[in-house]
Each structure stands twice: as structure tokens, then as C-alpha cells.
N, C-alpha and C positions, 0 to 999 in steps of 0.2 A: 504494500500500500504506500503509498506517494505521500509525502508529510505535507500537514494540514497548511505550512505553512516553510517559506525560503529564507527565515528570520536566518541570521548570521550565530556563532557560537557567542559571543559577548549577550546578545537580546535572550536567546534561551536559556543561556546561565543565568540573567536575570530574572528571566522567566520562572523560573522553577526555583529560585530562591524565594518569589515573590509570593508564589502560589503555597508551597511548604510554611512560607510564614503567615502568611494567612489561617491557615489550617489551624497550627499551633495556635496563634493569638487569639484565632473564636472560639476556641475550646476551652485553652489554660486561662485566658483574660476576660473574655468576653460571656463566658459560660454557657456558649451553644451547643447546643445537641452535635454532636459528632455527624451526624447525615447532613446536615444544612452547611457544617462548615467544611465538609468534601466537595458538596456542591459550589458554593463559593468559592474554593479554594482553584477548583478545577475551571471555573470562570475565570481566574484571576490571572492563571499563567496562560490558559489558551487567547484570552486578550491579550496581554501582555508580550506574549509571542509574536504576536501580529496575526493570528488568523482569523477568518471572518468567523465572526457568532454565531450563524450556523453550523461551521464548518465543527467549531468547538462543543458544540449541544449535541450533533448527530455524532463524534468520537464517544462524548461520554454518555450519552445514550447507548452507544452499541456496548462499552464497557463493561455500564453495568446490566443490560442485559445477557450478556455473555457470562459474566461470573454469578447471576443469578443462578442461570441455568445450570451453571458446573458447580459450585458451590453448594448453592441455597438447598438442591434436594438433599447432598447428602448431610446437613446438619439437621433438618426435618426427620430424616429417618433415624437421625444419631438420638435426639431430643427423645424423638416416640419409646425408644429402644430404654433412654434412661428415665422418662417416668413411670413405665411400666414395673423397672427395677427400684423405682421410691415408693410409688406408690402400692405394691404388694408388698412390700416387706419384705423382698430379695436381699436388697444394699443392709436393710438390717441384719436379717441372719448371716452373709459374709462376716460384717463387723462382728457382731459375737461370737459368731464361731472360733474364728481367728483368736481375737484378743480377747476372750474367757479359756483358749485352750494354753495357753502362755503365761509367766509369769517374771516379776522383776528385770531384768536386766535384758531379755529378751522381749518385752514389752514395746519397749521403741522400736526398734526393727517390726516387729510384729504389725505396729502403727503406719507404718511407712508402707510396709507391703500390702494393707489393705486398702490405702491411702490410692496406690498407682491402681489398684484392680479394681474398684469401685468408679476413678477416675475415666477408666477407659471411657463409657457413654457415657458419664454427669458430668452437667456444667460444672464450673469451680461452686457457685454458689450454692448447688442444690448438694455437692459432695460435704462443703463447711456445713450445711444443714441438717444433716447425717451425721458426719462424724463428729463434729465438738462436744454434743449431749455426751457420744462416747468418751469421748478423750474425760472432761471434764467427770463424768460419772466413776471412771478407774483412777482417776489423780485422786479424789477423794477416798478410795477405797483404798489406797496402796500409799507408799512413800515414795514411788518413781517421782514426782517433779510434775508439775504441769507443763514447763517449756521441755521436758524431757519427753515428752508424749505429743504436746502440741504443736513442735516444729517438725518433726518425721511426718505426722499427718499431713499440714501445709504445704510441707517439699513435695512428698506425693501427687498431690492434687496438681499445684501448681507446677511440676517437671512434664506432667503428661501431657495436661494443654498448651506448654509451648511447644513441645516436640514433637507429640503423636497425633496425628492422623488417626481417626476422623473429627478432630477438633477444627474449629471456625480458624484460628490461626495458622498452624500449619496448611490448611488447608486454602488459605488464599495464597500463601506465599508459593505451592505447589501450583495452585493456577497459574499465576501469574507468570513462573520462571515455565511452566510446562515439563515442570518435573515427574518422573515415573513415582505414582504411589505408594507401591507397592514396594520398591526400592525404599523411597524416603520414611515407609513407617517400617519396614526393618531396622533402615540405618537409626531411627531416632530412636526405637527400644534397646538398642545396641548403647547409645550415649545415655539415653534416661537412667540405668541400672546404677552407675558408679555416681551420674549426677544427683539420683535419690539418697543413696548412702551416704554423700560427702553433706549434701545440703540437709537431711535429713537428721539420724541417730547422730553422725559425728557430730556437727556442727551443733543439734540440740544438746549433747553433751556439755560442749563444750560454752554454750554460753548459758544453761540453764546452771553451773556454778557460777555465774557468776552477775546476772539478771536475775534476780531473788523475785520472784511473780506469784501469790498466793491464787488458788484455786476462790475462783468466786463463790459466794454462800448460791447455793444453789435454788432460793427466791429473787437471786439478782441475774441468773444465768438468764440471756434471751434466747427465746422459744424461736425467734423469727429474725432473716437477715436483715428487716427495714427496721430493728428495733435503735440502730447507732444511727449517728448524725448524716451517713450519707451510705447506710446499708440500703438493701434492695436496689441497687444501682450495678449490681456487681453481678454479670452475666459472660460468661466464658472468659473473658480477659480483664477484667474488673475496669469494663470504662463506663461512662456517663449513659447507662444505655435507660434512662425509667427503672419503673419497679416491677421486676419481673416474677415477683414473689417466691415462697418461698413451694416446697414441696407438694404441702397441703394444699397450695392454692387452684392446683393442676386440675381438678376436677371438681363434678358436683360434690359438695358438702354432705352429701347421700353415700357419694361413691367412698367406702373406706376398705382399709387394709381387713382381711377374710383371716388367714393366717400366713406363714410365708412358708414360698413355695417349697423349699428346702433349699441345703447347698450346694449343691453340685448342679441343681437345676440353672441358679442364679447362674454359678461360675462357668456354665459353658457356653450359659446364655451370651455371656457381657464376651467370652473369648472368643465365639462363633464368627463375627464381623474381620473381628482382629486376624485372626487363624485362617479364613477366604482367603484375606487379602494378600499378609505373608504368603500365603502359597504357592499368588499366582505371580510374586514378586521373586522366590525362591526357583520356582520352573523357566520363566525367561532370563536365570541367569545360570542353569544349570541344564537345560534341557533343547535340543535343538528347533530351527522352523521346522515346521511341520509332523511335529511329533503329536500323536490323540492326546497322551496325557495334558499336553503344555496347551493345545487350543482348549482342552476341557477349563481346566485350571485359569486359564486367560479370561475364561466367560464369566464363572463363578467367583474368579477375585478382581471380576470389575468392581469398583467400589458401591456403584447404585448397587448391583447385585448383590452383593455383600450385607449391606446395610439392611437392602428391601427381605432379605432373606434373617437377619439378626429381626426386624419387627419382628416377622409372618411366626418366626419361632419364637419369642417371647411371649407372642399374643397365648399361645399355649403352655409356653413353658413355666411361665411367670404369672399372667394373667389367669388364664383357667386353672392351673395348678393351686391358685390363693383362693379360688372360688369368687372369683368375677364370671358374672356372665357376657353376655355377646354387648350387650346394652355397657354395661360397665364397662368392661375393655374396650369399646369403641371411645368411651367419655374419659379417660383416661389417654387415649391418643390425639383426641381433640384436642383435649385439656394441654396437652405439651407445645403447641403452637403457638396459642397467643406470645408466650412468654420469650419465644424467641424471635417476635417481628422485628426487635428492635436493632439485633444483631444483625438481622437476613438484610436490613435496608443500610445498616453501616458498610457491610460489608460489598454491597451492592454500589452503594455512593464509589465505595473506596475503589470499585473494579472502574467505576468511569475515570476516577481522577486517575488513574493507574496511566486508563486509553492515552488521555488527553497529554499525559504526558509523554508515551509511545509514538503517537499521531504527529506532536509536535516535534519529535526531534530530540528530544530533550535528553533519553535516556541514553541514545547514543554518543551523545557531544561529551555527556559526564563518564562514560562507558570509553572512550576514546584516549579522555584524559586520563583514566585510571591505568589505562593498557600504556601510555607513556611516561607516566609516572611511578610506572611497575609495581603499581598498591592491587595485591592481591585481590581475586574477587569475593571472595569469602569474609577477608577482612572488611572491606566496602563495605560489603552488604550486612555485618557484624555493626559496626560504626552508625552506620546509619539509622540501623535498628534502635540501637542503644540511645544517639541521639533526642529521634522525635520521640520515644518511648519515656523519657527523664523532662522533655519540653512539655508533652500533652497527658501522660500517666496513661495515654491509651494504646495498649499492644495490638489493638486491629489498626490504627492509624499508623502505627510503626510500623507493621509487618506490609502492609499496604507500598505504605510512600518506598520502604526500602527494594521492595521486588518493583515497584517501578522502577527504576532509578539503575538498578543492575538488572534488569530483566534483558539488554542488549547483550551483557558478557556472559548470559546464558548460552546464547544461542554457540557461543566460542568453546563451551566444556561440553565435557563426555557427559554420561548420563549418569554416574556415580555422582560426581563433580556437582549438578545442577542440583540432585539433592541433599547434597551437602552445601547449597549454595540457599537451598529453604532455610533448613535445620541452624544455618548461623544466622539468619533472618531472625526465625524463631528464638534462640537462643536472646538475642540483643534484647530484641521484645521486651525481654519478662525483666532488665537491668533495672535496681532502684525502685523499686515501687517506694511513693515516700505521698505528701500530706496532696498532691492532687490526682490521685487515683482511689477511687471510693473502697478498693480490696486493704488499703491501708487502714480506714475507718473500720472497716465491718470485722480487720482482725484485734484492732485495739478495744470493739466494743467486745465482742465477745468472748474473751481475753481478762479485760476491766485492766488493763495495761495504761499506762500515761504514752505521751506519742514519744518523750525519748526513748522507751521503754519496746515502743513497738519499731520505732528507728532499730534501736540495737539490735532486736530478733528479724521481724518479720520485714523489714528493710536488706539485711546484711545477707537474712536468707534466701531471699531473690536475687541479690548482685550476686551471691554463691552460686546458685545456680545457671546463672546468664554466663558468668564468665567459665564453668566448669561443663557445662554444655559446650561454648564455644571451643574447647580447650581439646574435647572430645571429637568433635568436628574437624578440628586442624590435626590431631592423630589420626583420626581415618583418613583425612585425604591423601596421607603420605603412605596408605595401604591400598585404597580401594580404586 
């Protein structure tokens, strides 16, 4: 496609400095909805580029119809997949089984590992929804520490949705660069493992001596993420998205948990998705063209298939299994919709601004100078991340702007390479969460922590992660 516009590299470097600050300032200063300041923002540099305003509306129109469509189903079917596991009491019996069959010093680990596997389908908000009652109900039973429990949970949560697929983050930066899925959620269970243990048990070890945090009375513990100053705001990457509510909110008031399903139902439920996909990611790196097994394998770990095929089996495995009936299980996958419009349209916005900047020229001029100035593309796309991520507190706007921007030195790597060119996307993302990102609020409130107090942990254990992911990233590249 022919650029929307013949602006010189001086105009489109202003251009996209202009538009990125934009973004930023209606978000962090101005306090607009993250869709409205995509929109604008995507206005600002295709102006400023010089192309005509049409020319800029029909780019990010197509943008974001294009990443609706590749996007937006598989977080719909991701969503359905994890109310079904809140609201039958799945995600609970994992959590008990686990952390009632363990004790002391194996607790934290134990914390962390239920942490990533519950993590798989739930948002971050509906997993802290889930698991804190836990955390907080064993801190008072035992003498483990509540930041010795409560940081392996957070890292959990939080390592999986910057790194795995089928989360909203990963999952744009995979559009965007046109990276293999299937690859990129191997590669990132491969970095999530050590990133969960360092950022997790170690790291809550290590500063629950010395961040002294009493276990809340438990008439003060909130029941609900909107109950802190800017909870309920905090939906897969903890940006400004509304209030998405919390688990309960997912369905009619009628529709409640029967019993739960068992475990091994849950656990094969939530790995079924995961397990496709790997498969058909491990066959086209093992298995030749034209082989049955690897076309079979290629169909079933298409991700829509994947996904549509983790419902169609929850609907029974989870749902009928807890004694819902058809009425029920249908109001229950309803019910998981609304709560993720606000994401489906950030992320949407975010594919137009993505275009507008592609269309324009923009990402090759910056893509140009990178390849002259021999900055790495991994690091780029690291940097950038990190950047707007510390500017706006929003990891969809991070992951966004950053795969625009190196989404041209895709096109220059192997296919190992580009998804390792997500995964450091992803990684940057998640750097510093600190007081303009509402997951900072909603872990101080739940917590009863002061903010230097949630600086000190739940600050320190996200930079831990961003840089220990990325760190994992630049190991594998010098392998894969």
C-alpha cells in the first residue's frame, strides 16, 4: 500500500512524536478514556503528516476494523471461557485444592503456581477477585506473611497477561508484528516460568522481611475491586477502562454457583485452549509441509478454534458439571461480554492508531533509523514499551504504540525473532506500575498498604518482572 502521504522524515518524526504525545497527555493529564485519546491521537499525527483527512479516517478505520476482527473474537471467547470458571466455582476449587494440600514454606510457590493457572482465561481483575479472599484467609491462619503469599499470587497473574496469549496484550502486539501464535505462547510460557519465580516467592521473600504489612481484620477486607479509590477500572492491563465489575456481577443475581465442578474438570478445562494451540505451534516447527498430523494440528490450534472449542467444553465441563442448566450457562456467557466492551474498543482504537501510523510512513522512517543506528529490535520495541507504559500507566497503549512503531523491523526477522519481538513489547508493558495506573490502587486497597508501601512491593514487582521477562527474551534470541 502506497503511504497516505510524501511528508519528508523531519515532518513524520514530528508527526509521531506529536501524535504519541497526544495520547499520553489525554490520558495521564487530561483524564480521557483511552479510546477517545487513540482516536485523537491518530488524528493528530495523520494531520500533522500532511495527509488528507480522509485519507487518515479510512487508514484508521481499516485498522481498527482489522484488529477487531483478529483480536476482539479471541478475547470474547477467552472472557466466556473464564466466567464460566468464576462463576461455577472451578477457579475456587483449583485455589483450595492446591493451597489446602500444602503447607509453610511451600505455600508461596504453591501461591504462584495457582496464580499462572487460574491466570490463563481471567482477566487480572476477576483472578485479584478470586485469589486475595485466598491469600488473605491462609495469612491469617498460618504465620507465612501476607506479602509472602501476596506477591507470588500478583506475579502470577500479572506475568501471564503480559506474556501469554490469549490475553488482550500479547495478543495485539502478535497482530500487529504478524507474529506466529502459536510460537509466541510457547516462547512466553518458556520466559513466564523463571519470570514467576524470581518476581514471585523470591522476590516476596525477600521484601516481605523487610515491608512489615499486617493482614487486614477481615470486616475491613473488600469483597469487590470498585471498593479503593480507582478499583473497578482495572481490566486485563489495569488501564482507565470503567467499571467492569467484579465476578459476581457477570450474571443474573438468580444465576449462582450449584457446586464446583471438580478438579481436574477445571484444570483441563482452562489447559485445553492453551494445549491446541502449543500443539499446532510445536508441529510446524517439528513436523514437515504436508504431513496429516501437522495440517490436522494446524486447524485445531488455530486460535479461534482453540478458544471456540475451550467454550463449547467448559459449557459442559464447568457449567453442566456445577448444575447450570442451558438457561444458566447461556446467562453466564452473556454475562462475560459487557464487561469486556471497554477493552475490545481500546484495543480497537489502538489497531487504527497502529494503521495511521503504518499508512503514514512513520514506522519505517523510525524502523530505518534504528537499523542505522544498530539499536537492536527487541530493544526498540523493549524501550518503547517501557516508555509510554511509565507516561500513561496503560499497557494496551504501550503495547499498541510500541508494535506500531517497530512493526516495519518485523517484517526484517525470522519468525522466532518477531515473536520475540511481541514478548519484549509485552514484557516493557507491564515496567513500573506506580500512582497512574488504577492496578496500583486496587492492590494498595486490598492490601490496606500506604502507597510507599505498595511502591516498595507491588511497584518493584512489576519492574521485576518487565525487566526479567525482557532478560528472558534476549536469552532466547541468542538460541532460537
Amino acid at each position: 500500500m502506497e503511504p497516505i502521504t510524501d511528508a519528508g522524515t523531519a515532518q513524520l518524526t514530528l508527526a509521531a512524536v506529536l501524535g504519541i504525545t497526544a495520547v499520553v497527555l489525554l490520558i495521564a493529564a487530561a483524564k480521557w478514556h483511552p479510546f477517545l485519546a487513540l482516536i485523537a491521537g491518530a488524528g493528530v499525527l495523520g494531520l500533522t503528516a500532511g495527509a488528507a483527512p480522509g485519507d487518515t479516517v479510512d487508514s484508521f478505520t481499516t485498522g481498527l476494523g482489522t484488529t477487531a476482527g483478529n483480536v476482539g473474537v479471541l478475547i470474547a471467547l477467552g472472557s466466556m471461557i473464564g466466567a464460566l470458571l468464576a462463576e461455577t466455582g472451578g477457579a475456587d476449587g483449583i485455589v483450595n485444592r492446591i493451597v489446602t494440600g500444602v503447607s509453610g514454606a511451600a505455600l508461596p510457590w504453591a501461591m504462584a503456581g495457582v496464580a499462572s493457572l487460574i491466570g490463563l482465561p481471567l482477566f487480572f481483575e476477576v483472578g485479584v477477585v478470586l485469589l486475595v479472599p485466598i491469600v488473605l484467609l491462609v495469612a491469617r491462619r498460618t504465620d507465612v506473611g501476607l506479602l509472602r503469599l501476596g506477591i507470588p499470587a500478583l506475579a502470577g497473574l500479572s506475568v501471564l497477561h503480559g506474556l501469554v496469549p490469549p490475553h488482550p496484550g500479547p495478543l495485539v502486539a502478535i497482530s500487529s508484528l504478524n507474529a506466529d501464535l502459536g510460537l509466541t505462547l510457547l516462547l512466553g510460557l518458556v520466559c513466564a516460568i523463571p519470570t514467576v519465580i524470581i518476581a514471585g516467592p523470591v522476590y516476596g521473600n525477600f521484601i516481605a522481611a523487610r515491608v512489615p504489612v499486617p493482614v487486614p481484620p477481615a470486616a475491613s477486607s473488600p469483597d469487590r475491586p470498585d471498593s479503593g479509590p480507582a478499583g473497578g477500572q482495572d481490566l486485563v492491563d489495569r488501564d482507565d477502562l470503567g467499571n467492569p465489575g467484579a465476578p459476581g456481577d457477570l450474571v443474573d443475581p438468580q444465576v449462582g454457583r450449584r457446586r464446583n465442578p471438580g478438579f481436574w474438570a477445571a484444570v483441563l478445562t482452562v489447559l485445553l485452549p492453551v494445549a491446541l494451540m502449543l500443539a499446532r505451534g510445536i508441529a510446524e516447527l517439528a513436523l514437515p509441509d504436508g504431513n496429516g498430523v501437522r495440517a490436522a494440528l494446524e486447524v485445531v490450534g488455530e486460535p479461534v478454534v482453540a478458544l471456540l472449542a475451550g467454550v463449547f467444553v467448559a459449557m459442559w465441563s464447568l457449567g453442566r458439571r456445577a448444575g447450570f442448566d442451558r438457561r444458566e450457562t447461556s446467562a453466564v456467557i452473556g454475562g462475560s461480554l459487557p464487561p469486556i466492551a471497554g477493552i475490545l474498543l481500546i484495543v480497537a482504537a489502538g489497531g487504527g492508531f497502529k494503521q495511521v501510523l503504518v499508512d503514514a510512513g512513520v514506522g519505517t522512517v523510525i524502523a530505518d533509523a534504528a537499523q542505522d543506528a544498530n539499536i537492536n529490535a527487541l530493544v526498540l520495541g523493549f524501550l518503547v514499551a517501557v516508555g509510554i507504559r511509565v507516561a500513561t500507566g496503560s499497557a494496551t497503549v504501550a503495547t499498541i504504540t510500541a508494535a506500531g512503531i517497530v512493526a516495519p523491523l518485523a517484517a526484517t526477522l525470522d519468525r522466532p525473532e518477531v515473536s520475540l519481538l511481541a514478548l519484549a513489547i509485552g514484557a516493557g508493558s507491564l515496567f513500573f506500575s506506580h500512582v497512574n495506573d488504577a492496578g496500583f490502587w486496587l492492590v494498595k486497597e486490598y492490601f490496606g498498604m500506604t502507597v510507599g508501601q505498595t511502591i516498595k512491593t507491588w511497584s518493584v514487582m512489576e519492574t521485576i518482572i518487565s525487566v526479567v521477562g525482557f532478560a528472558c527474551v534476549m536469552l532466547l534470541s541468542l538460541i532460537v
